[in-house]
N, C-alpha and C positions, 0 to 999 in steps of 0.2 A: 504493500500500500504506500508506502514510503518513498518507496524506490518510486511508482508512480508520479505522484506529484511531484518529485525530483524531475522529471521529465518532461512533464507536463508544464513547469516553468522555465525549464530550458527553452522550450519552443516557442514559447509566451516572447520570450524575452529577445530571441533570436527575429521570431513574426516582427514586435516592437521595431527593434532595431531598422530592419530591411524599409520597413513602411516609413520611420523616418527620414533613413536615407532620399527614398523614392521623393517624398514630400508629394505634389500635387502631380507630379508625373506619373508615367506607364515603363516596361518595362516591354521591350520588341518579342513579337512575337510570329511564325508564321503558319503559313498553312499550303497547300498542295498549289494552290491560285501562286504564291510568289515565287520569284527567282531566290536560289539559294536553298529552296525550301531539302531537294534531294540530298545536298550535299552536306548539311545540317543535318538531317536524319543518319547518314552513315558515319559521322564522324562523330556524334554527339547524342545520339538516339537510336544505335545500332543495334540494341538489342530489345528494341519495338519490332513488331511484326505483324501484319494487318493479310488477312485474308477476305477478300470480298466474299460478297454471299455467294459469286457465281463457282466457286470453289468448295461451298460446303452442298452435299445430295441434294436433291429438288424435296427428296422423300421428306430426308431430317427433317428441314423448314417444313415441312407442312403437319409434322408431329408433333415438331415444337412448339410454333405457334400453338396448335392444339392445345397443347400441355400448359403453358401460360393463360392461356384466356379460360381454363378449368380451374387452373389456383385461383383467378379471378370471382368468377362465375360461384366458386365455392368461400368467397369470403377467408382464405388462407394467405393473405398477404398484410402483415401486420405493421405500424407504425411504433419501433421502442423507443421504450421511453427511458433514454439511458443518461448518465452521470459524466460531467466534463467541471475538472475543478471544481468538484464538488456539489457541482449546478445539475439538478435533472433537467432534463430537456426533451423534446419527442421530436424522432426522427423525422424529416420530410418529407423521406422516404419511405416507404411500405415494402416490407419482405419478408422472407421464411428459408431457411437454412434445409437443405435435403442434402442429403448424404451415405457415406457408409452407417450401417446400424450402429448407435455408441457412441458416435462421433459429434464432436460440440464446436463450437468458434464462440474465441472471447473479443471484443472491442467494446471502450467505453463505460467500463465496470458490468458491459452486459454478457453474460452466456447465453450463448442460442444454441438450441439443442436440435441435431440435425433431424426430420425426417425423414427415415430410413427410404433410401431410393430401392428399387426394384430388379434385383440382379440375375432374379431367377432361381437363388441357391438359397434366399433365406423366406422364413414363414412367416412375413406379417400378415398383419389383416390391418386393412384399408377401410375406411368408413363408407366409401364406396367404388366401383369397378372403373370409374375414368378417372377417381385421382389413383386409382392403383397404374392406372398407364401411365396416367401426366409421369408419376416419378418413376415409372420405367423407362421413359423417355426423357429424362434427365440424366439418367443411369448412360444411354446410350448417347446422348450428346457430350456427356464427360467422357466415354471413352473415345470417340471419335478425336476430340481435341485434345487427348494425351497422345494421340499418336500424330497427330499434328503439332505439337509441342515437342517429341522428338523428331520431326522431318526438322521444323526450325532451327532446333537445337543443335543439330548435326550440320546443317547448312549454314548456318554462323560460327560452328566451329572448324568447319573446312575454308571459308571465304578466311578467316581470320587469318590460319596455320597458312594460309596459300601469300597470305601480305608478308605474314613473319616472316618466311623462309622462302622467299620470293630469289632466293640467291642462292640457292640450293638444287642441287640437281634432280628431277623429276622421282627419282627413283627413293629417294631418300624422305619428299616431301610425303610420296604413296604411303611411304612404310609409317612414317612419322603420325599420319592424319590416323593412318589403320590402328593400331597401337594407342593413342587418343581417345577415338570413338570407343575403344573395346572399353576403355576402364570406365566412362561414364556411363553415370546409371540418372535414368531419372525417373524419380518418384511418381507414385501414380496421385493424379489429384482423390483425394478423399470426401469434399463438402464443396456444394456449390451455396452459393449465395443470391436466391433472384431476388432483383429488386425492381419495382413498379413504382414509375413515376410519372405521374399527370401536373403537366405545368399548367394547367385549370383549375386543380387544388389545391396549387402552390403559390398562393398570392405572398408569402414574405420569404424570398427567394433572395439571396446576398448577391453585391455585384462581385465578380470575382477582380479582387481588392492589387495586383498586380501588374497584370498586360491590361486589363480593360478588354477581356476576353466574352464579358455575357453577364448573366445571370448563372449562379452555381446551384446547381440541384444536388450533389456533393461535393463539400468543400475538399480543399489538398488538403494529400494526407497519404500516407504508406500504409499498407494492409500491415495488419497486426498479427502476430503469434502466429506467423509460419515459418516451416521449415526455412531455416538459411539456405539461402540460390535458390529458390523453388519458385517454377514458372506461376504467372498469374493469366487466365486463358478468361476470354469475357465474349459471349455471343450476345449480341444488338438484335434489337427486335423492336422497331415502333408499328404503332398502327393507327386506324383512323374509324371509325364510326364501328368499331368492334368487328372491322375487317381487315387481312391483310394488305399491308398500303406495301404496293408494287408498281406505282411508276416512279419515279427520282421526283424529288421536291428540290427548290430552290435552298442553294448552299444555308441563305441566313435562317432559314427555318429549319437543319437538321439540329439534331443532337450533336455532338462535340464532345470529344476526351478530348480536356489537356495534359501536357506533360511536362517536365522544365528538371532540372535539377536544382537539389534540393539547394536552397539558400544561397544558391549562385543569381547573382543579378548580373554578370556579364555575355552569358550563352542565353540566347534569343529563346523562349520556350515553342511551345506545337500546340497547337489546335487542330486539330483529326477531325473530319466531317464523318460521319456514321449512317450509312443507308442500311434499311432494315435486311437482316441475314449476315451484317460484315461479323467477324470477329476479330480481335487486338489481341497479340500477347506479350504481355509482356516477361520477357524471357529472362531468367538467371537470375543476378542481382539485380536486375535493374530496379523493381520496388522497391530496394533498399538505399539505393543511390537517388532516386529519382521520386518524386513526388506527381498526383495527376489526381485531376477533377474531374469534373461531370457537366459540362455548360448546356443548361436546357435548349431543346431545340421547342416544338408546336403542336407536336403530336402526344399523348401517351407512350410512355415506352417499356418495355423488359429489357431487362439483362440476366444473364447469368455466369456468375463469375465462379469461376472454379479455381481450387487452391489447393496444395497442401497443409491444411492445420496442422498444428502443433500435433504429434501422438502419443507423445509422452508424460504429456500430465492434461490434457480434454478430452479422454474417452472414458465411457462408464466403465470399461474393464477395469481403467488406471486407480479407480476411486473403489473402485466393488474390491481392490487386491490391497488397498490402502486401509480401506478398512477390515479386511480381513487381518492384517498384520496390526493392529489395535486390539484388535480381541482375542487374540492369542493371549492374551495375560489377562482374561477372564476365566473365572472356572467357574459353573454351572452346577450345586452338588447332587446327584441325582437323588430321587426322593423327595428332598426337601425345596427342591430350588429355590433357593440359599446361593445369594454370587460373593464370589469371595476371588479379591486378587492376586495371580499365581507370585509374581514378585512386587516389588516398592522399590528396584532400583529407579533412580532419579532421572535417567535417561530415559529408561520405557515409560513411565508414569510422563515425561515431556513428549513424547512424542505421540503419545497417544491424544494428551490434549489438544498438541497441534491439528491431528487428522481430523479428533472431534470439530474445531473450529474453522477448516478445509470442507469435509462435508457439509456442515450447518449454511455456512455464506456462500463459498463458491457454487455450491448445487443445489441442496433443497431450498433455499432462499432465493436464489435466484428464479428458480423453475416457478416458482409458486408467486414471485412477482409480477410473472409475466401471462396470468390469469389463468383461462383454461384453453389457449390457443391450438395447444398442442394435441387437444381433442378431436380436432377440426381434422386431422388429414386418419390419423392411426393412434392404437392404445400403445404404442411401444412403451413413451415413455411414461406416461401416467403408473402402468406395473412397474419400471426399474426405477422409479421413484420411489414407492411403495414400498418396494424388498430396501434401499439407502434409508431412506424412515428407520425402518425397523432397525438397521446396524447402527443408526445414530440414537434411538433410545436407550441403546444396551451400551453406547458410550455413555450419554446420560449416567448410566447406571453406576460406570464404572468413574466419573466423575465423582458422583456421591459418596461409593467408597474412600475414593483418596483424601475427600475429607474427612471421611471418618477415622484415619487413619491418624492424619495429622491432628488430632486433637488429645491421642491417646498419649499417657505418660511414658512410657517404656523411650521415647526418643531423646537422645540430648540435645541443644539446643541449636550445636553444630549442626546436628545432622538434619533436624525443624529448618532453620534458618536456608538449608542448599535446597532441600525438596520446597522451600517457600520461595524461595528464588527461581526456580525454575516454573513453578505453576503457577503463580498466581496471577502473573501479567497475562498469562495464555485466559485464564479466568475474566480477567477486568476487560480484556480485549473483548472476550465474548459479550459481557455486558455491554460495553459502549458498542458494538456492534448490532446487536438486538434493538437497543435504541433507534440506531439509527436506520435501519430497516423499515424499522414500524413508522419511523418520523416517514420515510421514502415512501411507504406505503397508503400515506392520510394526507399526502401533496396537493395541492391544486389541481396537475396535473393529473395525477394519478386518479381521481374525481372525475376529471374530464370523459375516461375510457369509455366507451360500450361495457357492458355490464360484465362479458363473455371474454374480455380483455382487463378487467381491471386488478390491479395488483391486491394480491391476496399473503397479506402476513402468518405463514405457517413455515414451520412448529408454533404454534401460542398456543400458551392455557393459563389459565386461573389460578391464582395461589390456592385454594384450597382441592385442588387437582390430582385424586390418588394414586393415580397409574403413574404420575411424573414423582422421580423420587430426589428432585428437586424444583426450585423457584422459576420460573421463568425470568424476573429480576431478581439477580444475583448482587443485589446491593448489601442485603445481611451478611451472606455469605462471603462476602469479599471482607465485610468488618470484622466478623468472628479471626477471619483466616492472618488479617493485617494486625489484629490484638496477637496473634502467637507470637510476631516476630521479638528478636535480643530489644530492639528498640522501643517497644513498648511495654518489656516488663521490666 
């Protein structure tokens, strides 16, 4: 959390900066229409890569479509309402995360929990048979564009290797590119991201504050929490009167991705025109080097942006195995069941508290903020919620123990005082966290929702609540536990 806002006024302060700089100027910018525009892309934006639509099947496009205006039609495209600086705010955008089963994406203190796309080897059940296609058709437009993500890939790493060793004898560059290509590997994308945007909707739309490029439907910004070098792959899709728009529309009224690098004011940025069916990718590091917007065009539009997430700590496996390893130093006495904890070293008893306050915030807090959206397409997650519940009660559980522990006299004061050092911040954490949940959850905003989208404050219960075998507010608990320390007696 820390580290966040460490970051989040880096950029503050970096934004500040440039804008001062600028004062009431622009900063150059071009597009396909100017001279120079080519020669800027391969020297400065070389690892962009635009496929017209007349390159992706005729079929795909018309499944896709299909598949977009069924997430429509079904009310599955959602507006969050997520945290910047502290500031909740609701997107202006509308979307819903599909993906591999388990899989999550974090930006903006938000998790979105993918709906499981359709691969044929797994058994969900669908709320009904065409959103069970739309996200089998998601399924299939992400594989298509992983393999067009390695044609690109391999083709900007042989144009490359062919500049380098341009002084090289044929024979050597063959071996050199073969040998290259063999060791790269590229990830398969995991979660797409569609987003539905109606600039009819979108009457407080920001001017994009740099070139003087438009109106920004999303501001700059680098995708969050994926893999390092991992391509970003985005299929375009507008329309018009809830039919496919298939003739070309004049330049000033498409949609537009810009691009620039990040916090350079010297290198002229890009403004890319988007006809429905194009796709963009951007390939390697460049997300991370490079920053890019979204400048409205006239029409409605889809996107689907496909990515590799993070997979090491946003899938339910990572947290179902997280907490499994918490509860390991739970014993269960049969008979009486009676919980009793296997040890009280100081490390296990921290690190369980950690997990306990990892699942509480990062997941079931999260999930449960974000209404009952997630009803809308499949039960997946609504059950893998339900079994997290349940391992987060039996943390609960084991919370209650450790204080019961530390109260008992057999401890010296040394050994009080490290076990109190180590839990009780992880404790007051949870507390001010619970707080401020419930505060995020009774927002203005969060008021504003549909009834079926409104943020829902769960875990909560009532202090005189027997199945909880503690407080919800941990305000006592924290003073009984703050009274044991050398300093208060």
């Amino acid at each position: 959390m820390k580290r966040n806002v460490l970051v989040d006024r880096e950029k503050e302060t970096k934004k500040q900066k440039l804008l001062e700089q600028l004062g009431d100027a622009h900063l150059q910018y071009v597009t396909p229409k100017d001279n120079g525009f080519n020669q800027l892309w391969r020297t400065k934006y070389a690892k962009l890569a635009i496929h017209e639509a007349e390159q992706t099947p005729a079929k795909l496009h018309q499944v896709m479509q299909k598949a977009f205006l069924t997430l429509f039609k079904h009310g599955c495209l959602f507006q969050d309402l997520v945290q910047l600086k502290g500031k909740d705010f609701l997107t202006p955008v509308s979307r819903i995360l599909i993906g591999q089963p388990g899989c999550t994406y974090k930006y903006l203190n938000t998790r979105l929990f993918a709906v499981p796309w359709h691969d044929g080897n797994q058994n969900i059940k669908y709320n009904t048979e065409d959103l069970s296609d739309a996200c089998k058709a998601f399924y299939e437009l992400n594989e298509f564009l992983y393999n067009q993500t390695k044609h690109e890939l391999h083709k900007f790493t042989t144009d490359k290797q062919r500049t380098e060793l341009s002084d090289v004898s044929p024979q050597q560059i063959s071996f050199h590119n073969t040998e290259k290509c063999n060791q790269e590997e590229v990830e398969s994308f995991n979660v797409t991201l569609i987003n539905y945007m109606n600039p009819q909707n979108m009457s407080y739309l920001r001017e994009e504050p740099y070139f003087g490029m438009g109106k920004m439907a999303v501001s700059w910004h680098h995708d969050e929490n994926l893999v390092e070098q991992s391509t970003v792959a985005v299929y375009n899709y507008s329309y018009q009167d809830s039919a496919p728009q298939t003739c070309d529309v004049g330049n000033e009224s498409k949609w537009h991705v810009g691009l620039k690098i990040a916090w350079d004011i010297e290198t002229p940025g890009l403004a890319l025109p988007l006809n429905p069916g194009d796709s963009y990718f951007m390939l390697d590091g460049l997300n991370k080097t490079h920053q890019h917007c979204v400048i409205v065009g006239s029409q409605p539009r889809f996107s689907s942006t496909h990515r590799v997430a993070q997979p090491y700590t946003a899938t339910l496996k990572y947290i179902q195995s997280r907490c499994k390893t918490a509860l390991e130093n739970l014993c269960v006495i049969p008979g009486t069941g009676e919980s009793k904890l296997k040890s009280l070293e100081t490390a296990i008893l921290q690190q369980a508290e950690e997990i306990h306050n990892e699942v509480e915030f990062d997941w079931l807090r999260q999930f449960w903020f974000q209404g009952k959206r997630y009803t809308k397409c499949s039960d997946f997650w609504v059950s893998a919620m339900a079994e997290l519940e349940e391992q987060w009660r039996q943390l609960e559980t084991m919370t209650s123990l450790v204080v019961e522990e530390l109260v008992k006299e057999y401890w010296t004061q040394k050994e009080r005082d490290l076990l109190l050092k180590s839990v009780l911040p992880l404790l007051a954490e949870r507390h001010d966290l619970r707080k401020e949940w419930r505060k995020r959850c009774k927002c203005r905003l969060a008021k504003s929702l549909p009834m079926d989208q409104m943020p829902r404050c769960y875990p909560y219960w009532k202090e005189d609540e027997l199945s909880m075998p503690l407080p919800f507010d941990l305000s006592s608990i924290l003073s009984r536990l703050e009274n044991l320390t050398w300093e208060n007696i």
